[in-house]
Phi, psi and omega in degrees: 000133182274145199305000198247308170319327184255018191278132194232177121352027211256158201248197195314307219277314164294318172292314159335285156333309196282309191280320188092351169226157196264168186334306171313253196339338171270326198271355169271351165255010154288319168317290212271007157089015185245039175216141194304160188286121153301171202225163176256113161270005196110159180057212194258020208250156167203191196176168184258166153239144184299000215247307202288306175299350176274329167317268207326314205290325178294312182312273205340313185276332175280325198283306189300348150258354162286289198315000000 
């Protein structure tokens, strides 16, 4: 199964979980464009997709072996 086909949703407490940063800190590198864009699910609910975050998780870990 490809990776675009099993791609959800996820919402704060599992991106938290993933990413590893609490709320402040993902939405100001949401600000400064190094963190994925949350999406409006309706209402006042908002959430990630899981794919930018398995990207984002892949970059990170490549910057941390170049430094």
């Amino acid at each position: 199964m490809s990776e675009k086909s099993s791609d959800r949703i996820v919402r704060e407490k599992e991106c938290r979980e993933l990413s590893g940063l609490c709320r402040t800190a993902r939405y100001e590198r949401e600000k400064a464009g190094t963190f994925p864009a949350r999406r409006n699910i309706g209402g006042r609910s908002i959430g990630w997709m899981l794919s930018e975050i398995r990207e984002w998780q892949k970059t990170r870990q490549k910057q941390k072996l170049i430094n």
